[in-house]
Predicted model as a PDB file, atoms N, CA, C, CB and O in Angstrom, pLDDT in the B-factor column:
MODEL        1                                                                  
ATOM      1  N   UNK A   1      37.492-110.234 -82.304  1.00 82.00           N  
ATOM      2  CA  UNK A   1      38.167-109.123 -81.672  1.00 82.00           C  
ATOM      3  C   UNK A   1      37.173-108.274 -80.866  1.00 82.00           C  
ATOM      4  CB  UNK A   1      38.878-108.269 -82.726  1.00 82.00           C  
ATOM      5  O   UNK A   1      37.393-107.985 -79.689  1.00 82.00           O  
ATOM      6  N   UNK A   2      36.102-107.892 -81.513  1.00 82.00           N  
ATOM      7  CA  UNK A   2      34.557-107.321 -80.997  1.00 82.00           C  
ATOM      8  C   UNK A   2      34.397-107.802 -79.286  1.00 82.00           C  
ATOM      9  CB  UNK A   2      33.052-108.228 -82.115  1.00 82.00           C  
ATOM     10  O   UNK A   2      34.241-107.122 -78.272  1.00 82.00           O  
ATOM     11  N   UNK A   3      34.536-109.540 -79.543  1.00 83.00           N  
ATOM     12  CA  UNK A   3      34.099-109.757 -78.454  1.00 83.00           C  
ATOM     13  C   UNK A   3      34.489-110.031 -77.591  1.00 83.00           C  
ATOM     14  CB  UNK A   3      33.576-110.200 -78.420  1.00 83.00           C  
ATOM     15  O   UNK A   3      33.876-110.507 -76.636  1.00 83.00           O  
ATOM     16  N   UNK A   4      36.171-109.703 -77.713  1.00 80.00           N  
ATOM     17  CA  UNK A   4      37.328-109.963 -76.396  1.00 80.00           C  
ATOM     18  C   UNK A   4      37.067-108.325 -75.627  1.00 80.00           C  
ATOM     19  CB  UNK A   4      39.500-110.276 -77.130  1.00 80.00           C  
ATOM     20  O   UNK A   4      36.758-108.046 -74.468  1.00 80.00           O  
ATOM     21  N   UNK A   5      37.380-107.318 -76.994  1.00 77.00           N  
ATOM     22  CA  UNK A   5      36.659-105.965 -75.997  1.00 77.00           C  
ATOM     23  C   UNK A   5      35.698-106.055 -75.282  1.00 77.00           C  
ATOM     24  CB  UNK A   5      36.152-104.890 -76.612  1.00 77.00           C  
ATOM     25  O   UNK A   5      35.831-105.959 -74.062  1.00 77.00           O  
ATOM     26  N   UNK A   6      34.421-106.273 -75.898  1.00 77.00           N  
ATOM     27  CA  UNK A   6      33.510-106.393 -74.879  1.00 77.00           C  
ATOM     28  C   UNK A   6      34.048-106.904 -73.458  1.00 77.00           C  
ATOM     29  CB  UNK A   6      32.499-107.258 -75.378  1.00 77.00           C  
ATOM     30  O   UNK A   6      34.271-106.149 -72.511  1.00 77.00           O  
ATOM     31  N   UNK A   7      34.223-108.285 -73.444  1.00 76.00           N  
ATOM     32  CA  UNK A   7      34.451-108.749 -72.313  1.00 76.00           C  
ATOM     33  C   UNK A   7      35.574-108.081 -71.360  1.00 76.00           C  
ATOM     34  CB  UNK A   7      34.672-109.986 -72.578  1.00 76.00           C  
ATOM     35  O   UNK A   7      35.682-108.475 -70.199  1.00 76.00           O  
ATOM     36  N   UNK A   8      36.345-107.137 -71.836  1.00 72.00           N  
ATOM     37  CA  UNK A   8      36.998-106.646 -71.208  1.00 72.00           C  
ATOM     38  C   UNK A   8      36.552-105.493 -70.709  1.00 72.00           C  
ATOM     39  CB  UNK A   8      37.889-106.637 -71.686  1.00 72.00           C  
ATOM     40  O   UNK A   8      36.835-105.231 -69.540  1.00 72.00           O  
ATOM     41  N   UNK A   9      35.924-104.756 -71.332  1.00 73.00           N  
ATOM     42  CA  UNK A   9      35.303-103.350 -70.744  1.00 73.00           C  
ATOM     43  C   UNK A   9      34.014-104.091 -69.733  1.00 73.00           C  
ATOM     44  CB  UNK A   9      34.566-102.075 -72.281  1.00 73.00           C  
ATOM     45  O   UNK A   9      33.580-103.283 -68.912  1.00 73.00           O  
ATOM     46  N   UNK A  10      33.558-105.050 -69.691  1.00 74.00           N  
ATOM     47  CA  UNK A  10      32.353-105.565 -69.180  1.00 74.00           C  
ATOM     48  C   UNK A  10      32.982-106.085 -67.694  1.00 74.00           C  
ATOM     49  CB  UNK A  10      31.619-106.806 -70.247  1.00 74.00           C  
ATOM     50  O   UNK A  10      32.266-105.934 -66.704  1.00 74.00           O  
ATOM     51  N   UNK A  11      34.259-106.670 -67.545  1.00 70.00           N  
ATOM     52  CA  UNK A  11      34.968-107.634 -66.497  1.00 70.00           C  
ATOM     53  C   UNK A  11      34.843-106.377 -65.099  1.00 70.00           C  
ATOM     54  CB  UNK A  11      36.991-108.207 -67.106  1.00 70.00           C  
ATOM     55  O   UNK A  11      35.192-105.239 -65.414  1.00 70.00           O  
ATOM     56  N   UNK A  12      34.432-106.562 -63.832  1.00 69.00           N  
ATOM     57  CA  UNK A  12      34.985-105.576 -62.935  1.00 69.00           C  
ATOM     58  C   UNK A  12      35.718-105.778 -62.012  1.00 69.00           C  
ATOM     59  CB  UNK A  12      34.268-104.993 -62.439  1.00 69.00           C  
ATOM     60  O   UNK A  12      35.749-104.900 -61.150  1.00 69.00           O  
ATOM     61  N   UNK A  13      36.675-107.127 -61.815  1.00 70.00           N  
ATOM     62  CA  UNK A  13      37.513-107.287 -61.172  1.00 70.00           C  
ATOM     63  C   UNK A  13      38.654-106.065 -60.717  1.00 70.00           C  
ATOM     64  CB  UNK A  13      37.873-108.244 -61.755  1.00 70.00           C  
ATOM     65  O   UNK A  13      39.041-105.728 -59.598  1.00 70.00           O  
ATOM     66  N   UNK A  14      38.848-105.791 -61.464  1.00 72.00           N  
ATOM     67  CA  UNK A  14      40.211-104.379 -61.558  1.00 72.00           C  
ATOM     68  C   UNK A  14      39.203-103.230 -60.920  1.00 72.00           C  
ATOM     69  CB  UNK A  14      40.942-103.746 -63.696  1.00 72.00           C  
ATOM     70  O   UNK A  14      39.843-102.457 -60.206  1.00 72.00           O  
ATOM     71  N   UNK A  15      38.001-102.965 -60.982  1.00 75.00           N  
ATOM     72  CA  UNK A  15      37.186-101.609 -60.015  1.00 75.00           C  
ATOM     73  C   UNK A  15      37.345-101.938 -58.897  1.00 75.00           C  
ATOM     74  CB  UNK A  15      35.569-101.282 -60.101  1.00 75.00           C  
ATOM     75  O   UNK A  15      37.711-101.070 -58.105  1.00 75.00           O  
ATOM     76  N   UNK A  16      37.196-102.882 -58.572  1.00 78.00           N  
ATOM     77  CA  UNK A  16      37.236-103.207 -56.708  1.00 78.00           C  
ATOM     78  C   UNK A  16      38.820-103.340 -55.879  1.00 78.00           C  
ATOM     79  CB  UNK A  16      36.413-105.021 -56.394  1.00 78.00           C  
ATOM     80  O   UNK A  16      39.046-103.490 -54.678  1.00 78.00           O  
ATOM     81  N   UNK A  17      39.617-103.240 -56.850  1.00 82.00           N  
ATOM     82  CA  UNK A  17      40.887-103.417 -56.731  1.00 82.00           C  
ATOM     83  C   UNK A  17      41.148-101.645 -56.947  1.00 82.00           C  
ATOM     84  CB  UNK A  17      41.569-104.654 -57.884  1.00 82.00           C  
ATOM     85  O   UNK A  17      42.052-101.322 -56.176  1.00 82.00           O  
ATOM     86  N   UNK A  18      40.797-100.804 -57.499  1.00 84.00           N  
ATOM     87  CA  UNK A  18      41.071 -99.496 -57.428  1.00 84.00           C  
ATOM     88  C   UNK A  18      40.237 -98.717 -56.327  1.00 84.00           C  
ATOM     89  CB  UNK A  18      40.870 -98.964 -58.742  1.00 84.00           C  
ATOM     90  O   UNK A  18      40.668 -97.740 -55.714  1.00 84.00           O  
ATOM     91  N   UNK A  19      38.654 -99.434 -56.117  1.00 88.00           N  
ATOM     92  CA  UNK A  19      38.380 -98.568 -54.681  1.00 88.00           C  
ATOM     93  C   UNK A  19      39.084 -99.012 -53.630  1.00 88.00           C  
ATOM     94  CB  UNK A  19      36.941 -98.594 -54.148  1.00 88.00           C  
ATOM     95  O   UNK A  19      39.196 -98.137 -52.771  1.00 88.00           O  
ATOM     96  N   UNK A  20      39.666-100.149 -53.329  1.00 91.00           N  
ATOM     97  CA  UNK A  20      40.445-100.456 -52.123  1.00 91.00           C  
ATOM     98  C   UNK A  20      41.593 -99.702 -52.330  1.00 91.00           C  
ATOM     99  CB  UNK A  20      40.758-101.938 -51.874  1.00 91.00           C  
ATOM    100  O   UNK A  20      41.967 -99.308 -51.226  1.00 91.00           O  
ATOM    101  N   UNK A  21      42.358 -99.299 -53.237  1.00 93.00           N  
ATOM    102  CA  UNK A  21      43.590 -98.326 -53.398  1.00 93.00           C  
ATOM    103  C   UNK A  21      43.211 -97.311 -52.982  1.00 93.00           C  
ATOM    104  CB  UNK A  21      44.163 -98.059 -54.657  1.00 93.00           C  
ATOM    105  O   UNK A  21      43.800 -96.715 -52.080  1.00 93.00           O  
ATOM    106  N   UNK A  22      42.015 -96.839 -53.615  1.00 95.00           N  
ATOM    107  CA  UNK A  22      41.608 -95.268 -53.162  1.00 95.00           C  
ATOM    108  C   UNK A  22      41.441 -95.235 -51.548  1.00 95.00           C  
ATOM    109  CB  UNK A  22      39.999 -94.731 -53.923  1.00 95.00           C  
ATOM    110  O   UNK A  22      42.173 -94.570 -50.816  1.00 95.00           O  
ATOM    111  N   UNK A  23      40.335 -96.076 -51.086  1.00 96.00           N  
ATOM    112  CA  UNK A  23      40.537 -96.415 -49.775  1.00 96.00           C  
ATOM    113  C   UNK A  23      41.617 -96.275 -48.602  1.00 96.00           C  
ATOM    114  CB  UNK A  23      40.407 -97.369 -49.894  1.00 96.00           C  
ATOM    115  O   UNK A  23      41.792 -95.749 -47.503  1.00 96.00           O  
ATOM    116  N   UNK A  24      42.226 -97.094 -49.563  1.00 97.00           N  
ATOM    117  CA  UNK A  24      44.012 -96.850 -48.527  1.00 97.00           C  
ATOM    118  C   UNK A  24      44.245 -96.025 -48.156  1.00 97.00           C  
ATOM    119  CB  UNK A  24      45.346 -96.913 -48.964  1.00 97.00           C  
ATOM    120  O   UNK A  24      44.524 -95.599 -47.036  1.00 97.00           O  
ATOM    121  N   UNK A  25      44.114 -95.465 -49.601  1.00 97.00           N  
ATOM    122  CA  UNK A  25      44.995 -93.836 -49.818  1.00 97.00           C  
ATOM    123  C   UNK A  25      44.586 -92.719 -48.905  1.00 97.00           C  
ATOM    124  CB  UNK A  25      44.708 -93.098 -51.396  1.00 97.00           C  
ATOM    125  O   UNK A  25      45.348 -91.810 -48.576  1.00 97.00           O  
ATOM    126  N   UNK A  26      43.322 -92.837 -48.508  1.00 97.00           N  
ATOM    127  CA  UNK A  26      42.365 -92.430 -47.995  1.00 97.00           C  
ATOM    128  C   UNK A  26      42.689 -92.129 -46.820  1.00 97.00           C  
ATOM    129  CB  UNK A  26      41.458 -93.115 -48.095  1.00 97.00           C  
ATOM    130  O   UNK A  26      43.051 -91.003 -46.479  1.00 97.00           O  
ATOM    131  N   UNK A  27      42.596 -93.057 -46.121  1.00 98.00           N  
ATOM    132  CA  UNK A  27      43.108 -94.034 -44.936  1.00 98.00           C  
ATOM    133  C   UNK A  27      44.519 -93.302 -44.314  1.00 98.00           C  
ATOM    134  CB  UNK A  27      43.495 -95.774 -45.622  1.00 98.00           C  
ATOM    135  O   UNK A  27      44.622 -92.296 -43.611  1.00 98.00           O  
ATOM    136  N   UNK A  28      45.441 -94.109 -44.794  1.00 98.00           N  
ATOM    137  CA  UNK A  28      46.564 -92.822 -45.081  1.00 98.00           C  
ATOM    138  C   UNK A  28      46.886 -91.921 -44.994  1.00 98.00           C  
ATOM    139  CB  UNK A  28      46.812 -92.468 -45.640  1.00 98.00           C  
ATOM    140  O   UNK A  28      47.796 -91.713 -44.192  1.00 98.00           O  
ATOM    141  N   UNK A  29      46.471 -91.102 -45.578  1.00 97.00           N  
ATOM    142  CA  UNK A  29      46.079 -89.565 -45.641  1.00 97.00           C  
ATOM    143  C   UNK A  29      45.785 -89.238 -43.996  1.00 97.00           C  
ATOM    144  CB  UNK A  29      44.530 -89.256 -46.756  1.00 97.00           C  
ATOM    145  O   UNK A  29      46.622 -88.764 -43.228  1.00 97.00           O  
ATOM    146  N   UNK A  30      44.678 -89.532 -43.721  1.00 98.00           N  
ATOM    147  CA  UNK A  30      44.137 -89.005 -42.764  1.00 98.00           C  
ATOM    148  C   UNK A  30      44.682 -89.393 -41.644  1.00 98.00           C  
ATOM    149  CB  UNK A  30      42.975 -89.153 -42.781  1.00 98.00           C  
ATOM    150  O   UNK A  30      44.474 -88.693 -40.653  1.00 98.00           O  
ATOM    151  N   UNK A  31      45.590 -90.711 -41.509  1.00 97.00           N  
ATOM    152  CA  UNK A  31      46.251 -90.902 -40.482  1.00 97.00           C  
ATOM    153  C   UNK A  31      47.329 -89.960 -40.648  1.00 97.00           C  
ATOM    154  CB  UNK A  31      46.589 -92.229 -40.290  1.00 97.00           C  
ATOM    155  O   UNK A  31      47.199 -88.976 -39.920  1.00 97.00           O  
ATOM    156  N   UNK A  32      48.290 -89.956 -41.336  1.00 96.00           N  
ATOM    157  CA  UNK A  32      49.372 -88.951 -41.578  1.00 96.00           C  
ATOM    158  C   UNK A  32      48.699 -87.661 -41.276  1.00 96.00           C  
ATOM    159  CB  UNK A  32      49.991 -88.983 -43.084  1.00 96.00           C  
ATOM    160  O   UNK A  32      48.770 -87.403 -40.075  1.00 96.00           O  
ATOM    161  N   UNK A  33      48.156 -86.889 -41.882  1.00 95.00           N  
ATOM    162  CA  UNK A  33      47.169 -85.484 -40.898  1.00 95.00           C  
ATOM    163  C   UNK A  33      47.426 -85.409 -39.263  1.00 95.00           C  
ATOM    164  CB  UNK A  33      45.173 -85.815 -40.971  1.00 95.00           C  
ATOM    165  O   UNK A  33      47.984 -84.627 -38.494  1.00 95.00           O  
ATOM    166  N   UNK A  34      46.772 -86.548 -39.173  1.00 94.00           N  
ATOM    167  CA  UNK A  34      46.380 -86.978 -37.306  1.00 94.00           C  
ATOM    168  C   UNK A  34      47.281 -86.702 -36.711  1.00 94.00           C  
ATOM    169  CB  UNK A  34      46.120 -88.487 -36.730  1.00 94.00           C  
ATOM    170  O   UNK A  34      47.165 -85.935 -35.755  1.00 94.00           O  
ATOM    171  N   UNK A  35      48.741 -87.345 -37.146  1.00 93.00           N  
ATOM    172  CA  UNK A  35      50.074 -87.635 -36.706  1.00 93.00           C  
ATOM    173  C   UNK A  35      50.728 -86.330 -36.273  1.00 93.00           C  
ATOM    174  CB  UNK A  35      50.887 -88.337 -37.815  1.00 93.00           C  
ATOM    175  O   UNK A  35      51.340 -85.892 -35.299  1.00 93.00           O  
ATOM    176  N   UNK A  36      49.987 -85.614 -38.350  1.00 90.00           N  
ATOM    177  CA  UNK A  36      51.265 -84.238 -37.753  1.00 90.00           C  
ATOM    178  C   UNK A  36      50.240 -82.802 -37.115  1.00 90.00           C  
ATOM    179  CB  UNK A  36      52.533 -83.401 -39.650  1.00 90.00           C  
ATOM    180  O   UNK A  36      50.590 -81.623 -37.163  1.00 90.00           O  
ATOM    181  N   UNK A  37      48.988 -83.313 -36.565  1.00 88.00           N  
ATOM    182  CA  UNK A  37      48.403 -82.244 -35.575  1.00 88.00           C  
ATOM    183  C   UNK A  37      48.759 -82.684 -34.384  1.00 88.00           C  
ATOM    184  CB  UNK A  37      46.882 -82.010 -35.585  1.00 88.00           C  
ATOM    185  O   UNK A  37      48.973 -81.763 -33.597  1.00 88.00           O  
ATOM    186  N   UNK A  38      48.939 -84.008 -33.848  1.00 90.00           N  
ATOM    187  CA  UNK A  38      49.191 -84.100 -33.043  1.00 90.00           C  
ATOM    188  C   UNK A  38      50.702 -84.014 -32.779  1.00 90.00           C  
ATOM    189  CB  UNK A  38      48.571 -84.871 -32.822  1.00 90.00           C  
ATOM    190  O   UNK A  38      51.245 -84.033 -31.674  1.00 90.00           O  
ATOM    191  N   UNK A  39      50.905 -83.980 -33.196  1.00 87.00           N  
ATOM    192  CA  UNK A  39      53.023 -83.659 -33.165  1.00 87.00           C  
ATOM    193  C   UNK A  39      53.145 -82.451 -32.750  1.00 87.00           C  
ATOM    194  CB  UNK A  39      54.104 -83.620 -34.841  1.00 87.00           C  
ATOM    195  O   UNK A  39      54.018 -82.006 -32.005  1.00 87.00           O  
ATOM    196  N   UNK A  40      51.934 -81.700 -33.412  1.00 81.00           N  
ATOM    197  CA  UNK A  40      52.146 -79.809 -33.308  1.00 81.00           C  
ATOM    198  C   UNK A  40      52.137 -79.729 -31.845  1.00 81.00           C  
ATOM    199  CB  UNK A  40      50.665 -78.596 -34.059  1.00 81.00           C  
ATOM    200  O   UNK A  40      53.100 -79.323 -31.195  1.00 81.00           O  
ATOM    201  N   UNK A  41      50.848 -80.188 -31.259  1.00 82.00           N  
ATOM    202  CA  UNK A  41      50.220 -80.206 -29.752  1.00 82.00           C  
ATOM    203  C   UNK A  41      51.019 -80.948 -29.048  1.00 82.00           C  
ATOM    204  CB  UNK A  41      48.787 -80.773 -29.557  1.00 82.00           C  
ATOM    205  O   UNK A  41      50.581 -81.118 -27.910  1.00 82.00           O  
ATOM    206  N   UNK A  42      52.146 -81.530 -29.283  1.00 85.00           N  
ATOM    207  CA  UNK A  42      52.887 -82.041 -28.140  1.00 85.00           C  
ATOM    208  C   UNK A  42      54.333 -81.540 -28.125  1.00 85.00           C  
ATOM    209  CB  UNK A  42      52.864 -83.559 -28.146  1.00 85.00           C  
ATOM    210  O   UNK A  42      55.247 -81.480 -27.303  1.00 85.00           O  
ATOM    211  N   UNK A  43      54.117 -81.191 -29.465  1.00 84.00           N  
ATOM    212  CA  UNK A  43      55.601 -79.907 -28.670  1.00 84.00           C  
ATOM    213  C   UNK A  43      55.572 -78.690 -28.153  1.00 84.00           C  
ATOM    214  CB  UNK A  43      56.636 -79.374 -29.572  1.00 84.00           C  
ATOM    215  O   UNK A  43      56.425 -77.960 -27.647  1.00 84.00           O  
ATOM    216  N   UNK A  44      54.469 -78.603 -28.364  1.00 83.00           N  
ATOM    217  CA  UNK A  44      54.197 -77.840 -27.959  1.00 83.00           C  
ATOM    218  C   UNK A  44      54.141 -77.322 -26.177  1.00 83.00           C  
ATOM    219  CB  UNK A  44      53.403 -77.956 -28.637  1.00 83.00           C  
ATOM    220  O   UNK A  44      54.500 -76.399 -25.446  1.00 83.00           O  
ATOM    221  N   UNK A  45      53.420 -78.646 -26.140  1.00 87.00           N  
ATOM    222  CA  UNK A  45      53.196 -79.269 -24.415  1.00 87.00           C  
ATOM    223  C   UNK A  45      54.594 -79.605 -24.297  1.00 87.00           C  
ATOM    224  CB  UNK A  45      52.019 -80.862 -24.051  1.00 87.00           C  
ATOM    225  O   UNK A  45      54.764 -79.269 -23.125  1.00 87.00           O  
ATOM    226  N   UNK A  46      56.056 -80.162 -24.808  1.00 88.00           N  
ATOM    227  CA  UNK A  46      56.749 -80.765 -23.928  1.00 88.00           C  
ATOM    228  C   UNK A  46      57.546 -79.320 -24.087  1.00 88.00           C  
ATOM    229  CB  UNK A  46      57.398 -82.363 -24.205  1.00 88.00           C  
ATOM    230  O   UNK A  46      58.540 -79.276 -23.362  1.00 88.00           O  
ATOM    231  N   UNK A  47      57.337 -78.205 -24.830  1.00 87.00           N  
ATOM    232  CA  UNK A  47      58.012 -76.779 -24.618  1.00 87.00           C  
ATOM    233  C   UNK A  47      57.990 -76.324 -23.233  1.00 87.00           C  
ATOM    234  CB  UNK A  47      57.312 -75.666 -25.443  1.00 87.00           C  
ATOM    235  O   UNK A  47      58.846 -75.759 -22.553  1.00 87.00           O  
ATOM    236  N   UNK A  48      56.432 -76.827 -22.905  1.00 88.00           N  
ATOM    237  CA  UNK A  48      55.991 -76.013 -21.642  1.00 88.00           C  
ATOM    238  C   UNK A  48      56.420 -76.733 -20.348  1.00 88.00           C  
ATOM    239  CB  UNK A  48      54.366 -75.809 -21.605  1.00 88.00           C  
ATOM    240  O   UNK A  48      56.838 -75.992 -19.458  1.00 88.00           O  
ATOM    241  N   UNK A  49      56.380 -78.269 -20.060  1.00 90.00           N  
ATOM    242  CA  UNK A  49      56.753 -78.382 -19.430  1.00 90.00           C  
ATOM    243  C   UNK A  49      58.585 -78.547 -19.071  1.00 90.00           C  
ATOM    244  CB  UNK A  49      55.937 -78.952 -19.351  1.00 90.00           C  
ATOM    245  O   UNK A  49      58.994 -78.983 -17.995  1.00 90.00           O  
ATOM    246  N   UNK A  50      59.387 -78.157 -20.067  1.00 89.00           N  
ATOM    247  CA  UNK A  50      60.420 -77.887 -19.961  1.00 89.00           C  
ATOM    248  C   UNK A  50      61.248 -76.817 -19.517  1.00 89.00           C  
ATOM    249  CB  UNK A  50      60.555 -78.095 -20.655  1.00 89.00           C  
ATOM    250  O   UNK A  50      62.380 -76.719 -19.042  1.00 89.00           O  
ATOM    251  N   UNK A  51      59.825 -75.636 -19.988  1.00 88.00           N  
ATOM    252  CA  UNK A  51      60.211 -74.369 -19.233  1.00 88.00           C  
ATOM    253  C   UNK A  51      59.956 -74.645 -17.690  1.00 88.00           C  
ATOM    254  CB  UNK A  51      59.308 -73.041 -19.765  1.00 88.00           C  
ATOM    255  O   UNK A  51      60.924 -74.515 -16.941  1.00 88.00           O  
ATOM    256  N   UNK A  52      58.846 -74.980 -17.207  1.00 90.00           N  
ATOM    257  CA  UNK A  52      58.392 -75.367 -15.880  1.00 90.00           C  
ATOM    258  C   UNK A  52      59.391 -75.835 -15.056  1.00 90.00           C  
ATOM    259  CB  UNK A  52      57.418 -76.324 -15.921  1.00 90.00           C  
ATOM    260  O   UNK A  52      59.602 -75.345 -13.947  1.00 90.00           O  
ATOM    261  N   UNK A  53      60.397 -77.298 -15.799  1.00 90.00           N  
ATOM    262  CA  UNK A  53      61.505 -77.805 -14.954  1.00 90.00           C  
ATOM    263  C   UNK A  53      62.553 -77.083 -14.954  1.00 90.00           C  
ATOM    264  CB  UNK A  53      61.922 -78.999 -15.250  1.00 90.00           C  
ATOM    265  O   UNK A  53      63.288 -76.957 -13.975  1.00 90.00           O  
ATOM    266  N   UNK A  54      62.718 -76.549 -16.034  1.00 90.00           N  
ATOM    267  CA  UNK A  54      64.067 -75.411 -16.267  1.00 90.00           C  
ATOM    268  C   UNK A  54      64.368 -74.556 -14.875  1.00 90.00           C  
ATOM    269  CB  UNK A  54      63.631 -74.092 -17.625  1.00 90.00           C  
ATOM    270  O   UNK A  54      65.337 -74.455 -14.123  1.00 90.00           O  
ATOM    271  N   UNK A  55      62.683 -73.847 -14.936  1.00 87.00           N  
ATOM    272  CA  UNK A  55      62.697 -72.744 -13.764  1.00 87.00           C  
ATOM    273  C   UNK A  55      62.473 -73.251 -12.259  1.00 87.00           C  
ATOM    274  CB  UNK A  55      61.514 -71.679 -14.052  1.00 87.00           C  
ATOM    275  O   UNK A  55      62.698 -72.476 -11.329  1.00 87.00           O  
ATOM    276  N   UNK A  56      62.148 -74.204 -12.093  1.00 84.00           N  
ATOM    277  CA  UNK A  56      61.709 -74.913 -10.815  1.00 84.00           C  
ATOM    278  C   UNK A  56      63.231 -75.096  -9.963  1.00 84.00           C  
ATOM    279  CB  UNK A  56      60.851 -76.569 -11.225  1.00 84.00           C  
ATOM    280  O   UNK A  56      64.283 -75.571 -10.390  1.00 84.00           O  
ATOM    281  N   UNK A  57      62.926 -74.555  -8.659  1.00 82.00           N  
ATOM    282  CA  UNK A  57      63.808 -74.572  -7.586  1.00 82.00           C  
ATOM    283  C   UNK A  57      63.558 -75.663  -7.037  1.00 82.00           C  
ATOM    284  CB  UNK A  57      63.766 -73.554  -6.711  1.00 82.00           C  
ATOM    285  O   UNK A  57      62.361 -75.940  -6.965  1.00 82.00           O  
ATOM    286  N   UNK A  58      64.719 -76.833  -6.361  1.00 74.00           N  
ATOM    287  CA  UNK A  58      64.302 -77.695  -5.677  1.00 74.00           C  
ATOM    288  C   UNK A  58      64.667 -77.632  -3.561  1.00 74.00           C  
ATOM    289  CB  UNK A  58      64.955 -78.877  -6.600  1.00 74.00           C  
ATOM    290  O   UNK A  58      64.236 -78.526  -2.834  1.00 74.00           O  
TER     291      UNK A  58                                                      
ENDMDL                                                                          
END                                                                             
């Protein structure tokens, strides 16, 4: 029994499989961020140029 624990607390297959999760997650994260600053800055911009066409005489 001793020495199935061992080998199990010793195995690191399953660590490299949790930094690539973390990774992702990571990953992820920071794309989703990206997405919603840039979402802010473009409605921003299509506010403005909507006022622009709104008011524009042709």
């Amino acid at each position: 029994m001793r020495k199935m624990i061992n080998k199990i607390r010793s195995d690191e297959n399953g660590a490299v499989t949790v930094d690539w999760v973390v990774l992702t997650a990571a990953i992820v994260g920071l794309a989703v961020a990206l997405i919603l600053a840039l979402k802010t800055g473009a409605v921003g911009t299509s506010a403005g140029v909507e006022g622009f066409l709104t008011n524009y005489e042709f």
